[in-house]
C-alpha positions in Angstrom: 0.0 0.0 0.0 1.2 3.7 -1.0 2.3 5.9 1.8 1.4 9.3 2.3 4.6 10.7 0.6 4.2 8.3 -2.6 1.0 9.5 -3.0 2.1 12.6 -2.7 5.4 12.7 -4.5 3.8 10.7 -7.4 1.1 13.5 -7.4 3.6 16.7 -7.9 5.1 14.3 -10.8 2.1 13.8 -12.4 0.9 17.6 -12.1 4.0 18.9 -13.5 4.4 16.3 -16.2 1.3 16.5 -17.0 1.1 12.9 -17.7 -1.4 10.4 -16.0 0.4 7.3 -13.3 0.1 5.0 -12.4 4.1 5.6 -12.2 6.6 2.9 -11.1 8.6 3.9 -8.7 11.7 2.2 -10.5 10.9 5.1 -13.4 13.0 8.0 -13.9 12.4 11.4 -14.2 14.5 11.1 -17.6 12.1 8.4 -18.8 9.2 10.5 -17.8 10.7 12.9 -20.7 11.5 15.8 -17.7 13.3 18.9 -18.3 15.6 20.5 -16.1 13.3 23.5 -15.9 10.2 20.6 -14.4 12.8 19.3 -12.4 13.3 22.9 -10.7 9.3 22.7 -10.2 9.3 19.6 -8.7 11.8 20.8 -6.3 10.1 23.3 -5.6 7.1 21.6 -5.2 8.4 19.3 -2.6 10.6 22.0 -1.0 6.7 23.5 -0.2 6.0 20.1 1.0 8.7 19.1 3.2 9.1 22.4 5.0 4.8 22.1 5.6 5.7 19.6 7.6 8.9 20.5 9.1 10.1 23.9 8.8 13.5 24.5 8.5 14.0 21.4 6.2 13.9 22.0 2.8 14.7 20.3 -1.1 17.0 22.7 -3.1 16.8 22.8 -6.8 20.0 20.5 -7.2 18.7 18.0 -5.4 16.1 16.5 -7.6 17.7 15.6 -11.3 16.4 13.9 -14.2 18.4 10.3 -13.4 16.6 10.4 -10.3 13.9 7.7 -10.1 10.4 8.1 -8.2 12.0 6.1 -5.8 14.7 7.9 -5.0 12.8 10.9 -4.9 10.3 9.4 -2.3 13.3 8.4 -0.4 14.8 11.9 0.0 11.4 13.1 0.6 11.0 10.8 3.7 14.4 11.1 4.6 14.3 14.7 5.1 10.6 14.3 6.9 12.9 11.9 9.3 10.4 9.0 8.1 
């Protein structure tokens, strides 16, 4: 079952992409046909997120990349939530 940050994460990919999921989380943001420039709104998206829930924390712009997979983007999401 999805956790609340999946959801979530997989949500912000989906709104920026523009593209419908169900996503696997093994995909990456490259395979998903991402730009640098929708990779510095998904940052920014989840830097909105994170700090929601713990202010303070934050996702910077060079932290989320194209080779990144949903996965790993989940991960550091939960990582900086101290999930």
């Amino acid at each position: 079952m999805a956790t609340t940050t999946e959801t979530d994460v997989k949500s912000f990919i989906g709104e920026i992409s523009g593209l419908r999921g169900p996503f696997d989380n093994g995909t990456t943001l490259g395979a998903l046909n991402f730009t640098d420039d929708e990779c510095s709104d998904l940052a920014e998206e989840l830097d909105k997120y994170v700090k929601a829930k713990k202010p303070g924390i934050g996702v910077a712009d060079s932290e989320i990349t194209t080779d990144m997979s949903i996965q790993d983007i989940i991960d550091l999401v939960n990582q900086k939530l101290g999930l």
